[in-house]
N, C-alpha and C positions, 0 to 999 in steps of 0.2 A: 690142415697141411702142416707139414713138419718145416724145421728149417730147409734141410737138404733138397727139398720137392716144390718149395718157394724160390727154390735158388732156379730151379731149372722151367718154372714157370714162367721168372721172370724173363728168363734169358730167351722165350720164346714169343712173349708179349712185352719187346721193349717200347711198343706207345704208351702202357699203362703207368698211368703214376699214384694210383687211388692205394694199388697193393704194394705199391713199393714205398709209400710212404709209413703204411703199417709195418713193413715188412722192418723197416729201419728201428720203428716203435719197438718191436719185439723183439727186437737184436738188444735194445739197451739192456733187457732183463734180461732175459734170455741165451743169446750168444755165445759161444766161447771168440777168445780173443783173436785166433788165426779169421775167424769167423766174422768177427768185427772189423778185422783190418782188411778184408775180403771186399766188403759191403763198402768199405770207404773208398778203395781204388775202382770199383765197380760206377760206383753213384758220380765218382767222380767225371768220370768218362762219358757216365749216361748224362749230365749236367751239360757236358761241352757238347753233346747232340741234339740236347733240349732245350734249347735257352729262353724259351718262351714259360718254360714251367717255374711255379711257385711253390707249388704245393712242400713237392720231394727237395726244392731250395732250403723249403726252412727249415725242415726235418732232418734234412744231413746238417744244417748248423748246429742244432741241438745236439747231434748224435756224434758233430767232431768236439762239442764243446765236452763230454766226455772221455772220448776215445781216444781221439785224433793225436797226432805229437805233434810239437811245437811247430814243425815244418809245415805239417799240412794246415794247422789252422793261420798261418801266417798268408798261404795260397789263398786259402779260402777268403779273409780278409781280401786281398789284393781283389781278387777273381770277383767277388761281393760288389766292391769299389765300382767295378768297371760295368759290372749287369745293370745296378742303381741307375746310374750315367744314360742306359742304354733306358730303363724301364722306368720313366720316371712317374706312371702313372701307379705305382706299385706299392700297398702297401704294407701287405701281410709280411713279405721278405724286408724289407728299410724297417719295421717294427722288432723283426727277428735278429737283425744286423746289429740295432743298436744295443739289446741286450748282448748280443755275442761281442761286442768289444769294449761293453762294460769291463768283461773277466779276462781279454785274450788282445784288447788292444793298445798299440804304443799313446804314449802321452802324445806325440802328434797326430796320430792316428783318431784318437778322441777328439782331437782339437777341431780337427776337420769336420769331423763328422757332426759336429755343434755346429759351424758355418753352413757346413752345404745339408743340415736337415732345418736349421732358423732359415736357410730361403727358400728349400722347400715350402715348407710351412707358410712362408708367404704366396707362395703361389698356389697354395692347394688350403685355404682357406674351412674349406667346410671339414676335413681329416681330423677325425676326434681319436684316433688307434695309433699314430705315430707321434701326433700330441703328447700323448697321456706317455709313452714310453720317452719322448723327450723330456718331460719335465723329471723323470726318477732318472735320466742318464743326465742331465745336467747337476741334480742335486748332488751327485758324487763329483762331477769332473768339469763340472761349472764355473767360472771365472765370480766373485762377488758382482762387477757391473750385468755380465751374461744372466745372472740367475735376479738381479732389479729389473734388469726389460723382460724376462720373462713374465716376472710375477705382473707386470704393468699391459702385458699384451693378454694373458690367459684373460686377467680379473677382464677387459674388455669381450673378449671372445666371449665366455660365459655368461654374459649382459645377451650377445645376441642369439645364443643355443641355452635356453633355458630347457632344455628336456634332456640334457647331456647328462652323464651319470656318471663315467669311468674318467672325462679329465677333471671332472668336480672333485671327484675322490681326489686322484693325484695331487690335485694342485692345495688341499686342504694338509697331503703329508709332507708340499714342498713346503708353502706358507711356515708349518709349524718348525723347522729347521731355520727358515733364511729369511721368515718376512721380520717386519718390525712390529712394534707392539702394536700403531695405526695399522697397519696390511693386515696383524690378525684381526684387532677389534672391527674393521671391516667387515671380514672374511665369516665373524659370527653374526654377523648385523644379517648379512645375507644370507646367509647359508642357513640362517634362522627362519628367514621367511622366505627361502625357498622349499624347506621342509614343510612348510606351513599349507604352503602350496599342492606338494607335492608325497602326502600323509602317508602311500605306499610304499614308498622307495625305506629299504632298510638299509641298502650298499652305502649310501652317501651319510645315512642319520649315525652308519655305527662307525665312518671312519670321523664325523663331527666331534663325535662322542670322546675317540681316540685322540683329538686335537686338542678338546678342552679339558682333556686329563693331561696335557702336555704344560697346559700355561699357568702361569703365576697368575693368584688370586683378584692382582689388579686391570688383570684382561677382564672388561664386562662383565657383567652381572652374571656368575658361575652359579652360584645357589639357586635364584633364578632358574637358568638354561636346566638345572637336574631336575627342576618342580616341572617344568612343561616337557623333558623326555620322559618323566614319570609319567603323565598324566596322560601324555599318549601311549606308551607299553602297558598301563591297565588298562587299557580298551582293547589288547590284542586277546587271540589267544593263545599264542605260542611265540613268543620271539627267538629268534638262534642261536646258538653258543655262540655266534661272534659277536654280538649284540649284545650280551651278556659279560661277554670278557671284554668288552671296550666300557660299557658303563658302570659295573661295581667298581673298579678301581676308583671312576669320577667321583662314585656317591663318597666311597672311602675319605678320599683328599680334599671334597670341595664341599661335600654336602655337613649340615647338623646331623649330628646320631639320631635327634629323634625322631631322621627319617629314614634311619637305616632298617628298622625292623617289618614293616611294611612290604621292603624293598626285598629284602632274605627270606622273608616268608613267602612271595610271589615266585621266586628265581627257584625255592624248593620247590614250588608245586609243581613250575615248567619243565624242572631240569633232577626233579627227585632224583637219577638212577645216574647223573652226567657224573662221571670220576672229576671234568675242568672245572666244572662250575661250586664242584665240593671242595676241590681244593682251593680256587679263587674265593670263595668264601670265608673259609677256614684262616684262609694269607691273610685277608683284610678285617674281619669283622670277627675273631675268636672269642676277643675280648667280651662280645656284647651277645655272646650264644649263651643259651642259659646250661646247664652243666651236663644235663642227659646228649646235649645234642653236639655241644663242643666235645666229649668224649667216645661219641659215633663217628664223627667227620677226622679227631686225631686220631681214630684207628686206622681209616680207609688211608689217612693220607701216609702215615707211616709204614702202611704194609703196598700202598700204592710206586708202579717204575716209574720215575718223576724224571726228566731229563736235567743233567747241572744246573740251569739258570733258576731250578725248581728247586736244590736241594735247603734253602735256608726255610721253605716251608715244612719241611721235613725235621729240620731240627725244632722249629716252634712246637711243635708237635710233639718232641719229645721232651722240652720244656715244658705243655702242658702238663705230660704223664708226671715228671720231675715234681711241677707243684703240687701234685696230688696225692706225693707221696709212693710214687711207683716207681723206685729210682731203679731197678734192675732193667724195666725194660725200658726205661729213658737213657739207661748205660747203653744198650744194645744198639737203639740208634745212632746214637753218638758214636760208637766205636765204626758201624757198618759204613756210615756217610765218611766219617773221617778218612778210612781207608780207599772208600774210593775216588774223596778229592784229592788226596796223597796223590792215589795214581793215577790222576788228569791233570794236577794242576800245571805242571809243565809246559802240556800242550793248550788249555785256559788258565793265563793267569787272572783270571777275576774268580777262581774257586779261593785263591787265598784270602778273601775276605771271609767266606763257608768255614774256613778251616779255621779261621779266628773264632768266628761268632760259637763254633764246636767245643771250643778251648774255655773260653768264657764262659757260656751254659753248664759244661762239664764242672767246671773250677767251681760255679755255685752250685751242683749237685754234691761233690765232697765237702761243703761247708754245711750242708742241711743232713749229711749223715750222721749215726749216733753208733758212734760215735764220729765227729767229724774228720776230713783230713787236711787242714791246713796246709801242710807241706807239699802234699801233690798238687790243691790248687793254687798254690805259690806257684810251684814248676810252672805248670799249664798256662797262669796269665803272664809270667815272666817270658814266654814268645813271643805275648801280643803285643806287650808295652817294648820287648825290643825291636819291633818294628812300630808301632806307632806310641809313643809315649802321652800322648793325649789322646786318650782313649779313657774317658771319664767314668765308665762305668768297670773296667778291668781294675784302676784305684780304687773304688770301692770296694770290688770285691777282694783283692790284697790287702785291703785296713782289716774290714773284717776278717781276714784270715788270720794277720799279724793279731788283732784283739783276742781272737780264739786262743791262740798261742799264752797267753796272758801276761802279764801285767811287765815284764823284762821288754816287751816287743810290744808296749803300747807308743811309746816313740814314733816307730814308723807305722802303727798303726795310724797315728795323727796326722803322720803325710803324706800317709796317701787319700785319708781325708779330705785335706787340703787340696790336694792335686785333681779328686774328684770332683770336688765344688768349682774348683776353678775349669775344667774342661768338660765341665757339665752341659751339653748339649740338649738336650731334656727340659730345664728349668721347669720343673711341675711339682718343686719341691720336696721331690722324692727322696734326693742324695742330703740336701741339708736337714733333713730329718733322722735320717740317720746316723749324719755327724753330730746332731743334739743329742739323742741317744748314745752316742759312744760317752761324752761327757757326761750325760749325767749318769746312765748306770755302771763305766768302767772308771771312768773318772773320778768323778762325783764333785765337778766346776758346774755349777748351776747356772751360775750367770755366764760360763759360756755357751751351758746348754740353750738356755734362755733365748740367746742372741740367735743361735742357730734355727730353734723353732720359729722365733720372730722372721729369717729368712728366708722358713720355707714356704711362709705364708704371704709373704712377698711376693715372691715366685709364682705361686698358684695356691689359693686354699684347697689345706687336703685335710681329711677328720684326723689322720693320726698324730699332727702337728697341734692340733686345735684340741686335740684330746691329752697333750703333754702339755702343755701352756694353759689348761683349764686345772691339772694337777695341780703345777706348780704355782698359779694362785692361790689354788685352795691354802697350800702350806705355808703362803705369805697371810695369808686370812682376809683373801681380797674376794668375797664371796659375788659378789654382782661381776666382774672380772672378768671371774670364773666363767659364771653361767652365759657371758655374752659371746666368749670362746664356745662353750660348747653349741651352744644355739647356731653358732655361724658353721661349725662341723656340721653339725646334723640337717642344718638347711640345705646342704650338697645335694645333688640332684643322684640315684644311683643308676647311672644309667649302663656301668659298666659290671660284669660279671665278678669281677676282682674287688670294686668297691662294693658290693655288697661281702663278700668274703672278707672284707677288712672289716667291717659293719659288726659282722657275728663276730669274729676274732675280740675285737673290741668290748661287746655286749657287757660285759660284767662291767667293768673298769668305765663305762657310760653309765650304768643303772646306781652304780656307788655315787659317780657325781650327779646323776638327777636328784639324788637323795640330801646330798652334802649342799647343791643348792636352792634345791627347791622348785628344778625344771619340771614342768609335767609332761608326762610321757605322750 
């Protein structure tokens, strides 16, 4: 059937509501607009003849919350108010009402609608479908004490419908918003051994999943909870892309790495061909991909359409190609992203942190060319720092650009130094290692390099710190010193793709001092 010959079916079978509600369906794609506003004066009128119907109710609400102007979805509103009133045993429309005045209705209008759906809900008791849509319309427009006695009446309710699925979900994405640290550590106590219970349900295990990638470390035993969702997903044999994108994030933030690989090597087998699961791989665990396959996943994800929230995986990506030496087509990214968060950011302002991290990445690409460009990556981080000035790693890389420059502009190379170790957010020793190196190979203050290395190691032991401090032993002729430094470097665990690359980098300047003290290899 065509639009035109639905139009005149209908008008001749006004009891049906089965085609009239597709019929609205197909209008949203489909329609042109005279055609649309047709359909809504039409349905309207058919409404005021059928007041018994639900169906074509809910579907013209969807179909004004598109089309409709402000006037009519204000009727609609009213008109809604007054059927409820009239139907109160009704829940498909009171479910569809409250998402429609999520987007379309007044502050008291919500107000209301909290009151007279919490008495509802007292009196219709077993309603798991009007629930579940109260708890996501109060998490927006909820009063703080309104969204306490929620969480105090669900967590009850759920005690007595243990086979419930869709308000468990809900109430585990209000919790994670508005409960407190006891309501969640609860919420996982439970929700733990109702999984236990309940081994098939994946709806409820992946929005758990989504809740304990929300909380801080000292919620419950989180290492833990990723060891026993692990040990149930190896028993399956296929879990879902949603399943997958609620728990690699968790493994990423709560888990040890040396359970990451395991975990990525399983997700490839389920999801080899998935573009989400390659890029959510690539976001989180790049570091720990060994280099044939990190350089498979930053091609797909660099030539992949990524939507905004997606595009700072896109620059990592070109970061990778950048450290490997491919600076042309790590240029190309950078230029393509930048220009299209130029022309979003306006309308998202969170691309301007995109366009920073662009500038940044960029700025240390012209510091690794040969020859380098100092000057342009002065310009480039000279935006970032004038809107955030502590921004610890854009100081570093302006020292080293000022040190490139040489020895006239080691001055400010020194402070911005200073200004990186002080707005170092990182502390893994990285930045004060390289302010030791400024001193000792453009300087040549040993004992402030010294100190510097002594605070990278503070921070976190890293081999490249532990490999300048076992040096400059040597040259003090403090041989035992030396070796204890270097024994503490090489004892590091490699579990990251980068620290093996620092490994080889390193390999001469380690085999002279295995030599110098006497280390066996």
């Amino acid at each position: 059937m065509t639009i035109s010959t639905t139009q005149t079916w209908l008008k001749n079978h006004p009891e049906d509501n089965f085609v009239r509600t597709q019929y609205l369906a197909f209008l949203s794609r489909w329609g042109t607009a005279e055609q649309r506003r047709t359909a809504i004066a039409t349905t309207q009128t058919w409404l005021e003849s059928h007041p018994e119907d639900t169906n074509v109710r809910g579907q013209y609400l969807a179909f004004l919350s598109q089309f409709g102007t402000i006037e009519q979805k204000r009727t609609a509103i009213a008109t809604t108010q007054t059927w409820l009133q009239q139907h109160l045993e009704d829940t498909s429309v009171r479910t569809k009402f409250l998402a429609f005045l999520t987007e379309f209705g007044t502050p008291e209008q919500k107000r209301t609608a909290i009151a007279t759906t919490q008495t509802w809900l007292q009196q219709h008791p077993e309603d798991n479908f009007v629930r579940e849509q109260y708890l996501a319309f109060l998490s927006q427009w909820g009063t703080a004490e309104q969204r306490q006695a929620a969480i105090a009446t669900t967590q009850t309710w759920l005690q007595k419908h243990l086979e419930d699925t869709n308000v468990r979900e809900q109430y585990l994405a209000f919790l994670s918003r508005w409960g407190t640290v006891e309501e969640k550590q609860a919420a996982i106590a439970t929700t733990q051994t109702w999984l236990q219970q309940h081994p098939e349900d994946t709806n409820v295990r992946t929005q758990f999943l989504a809740f304990i990638g929300k909380q801080r470390t000292d919620i419950g035993n989180i290492a833990d909870l990723i060891i026993e969702q692990w040990q149930w997903l190896s028993e399956q044999r296929q879990a879902s892309q949603n399943f997958w994108s609620a728990f690699l994030p968790v493994v990423y933030h709560h888990a040890s790495p040396k359970v990451y690989f395991p975990i990525i090597k399983l997700a490839f087998q389920q999801h080899s061909e998935d573009a989400v699961i390659q890029n959510l791989i690539f976001g989180y665990f790049r570091d720990y991909l060994d280099q044939v396959t990190c350089y498979a996943l930053a091609t797909n994800v660099s030539q992949s359409r990524l939507p905004p929230d997606k595009w700072h995986t896109q620059i990592c990506a070109a970061n990778f190609f950048r450290d490997q030496g491919e600076f042309d087509k790590a240029e190309k990214i950078y230029r393509r992203t930048f220009g299209a968060a130029r022309a979003q950011v306006t309308q998202m302002p969170a691309l301007a942190k995109v366009i920073d991290f662009i500038n940044v990445s960029y700025a240390q690409l012209l510091l690794l060319t040969d020859p380098p460009c100092p000057d342009a990556a002065i310009r480039k981080l000279n935006w970032v720092l004038k809107k955030n000035s502590k921004h610890g790693y854009a100081h570093l890389l302006m020292a080293q650009a000022f040190q490139i420059k040489g020895e006239s502009c080691f001055r400010w190379a020194k402070a911005h130094f200073e200004k990186a170790v002080k707005f170092d957010n990182w502390l893994n020793g990285f930045i004060y290692c390289q302010f030791g190196c400024f001193y000792r190979y453009a300087i040549g203050d040993i004992s402030a390099a010294r100190d510097c290395f002594e605070n990278s190691i503070a921070q976190q032991v890293n081999l490249p710190a532990c490999v300048e401090l076992a040096e400059l032993d040597i040259e003090d002729g403090n041989l035992e010193q030396a070796k204890l430094r270097l024994e503490q470097g090489l004892a590091l665990p490699l579990l990251k793709r980068s620290e093996q690359e620092v490994l080889d980098k390193l390999s001469e300047r380690i085999a002279l001092l295995r030599q110098q003290t006497g280390t066996m290899v």
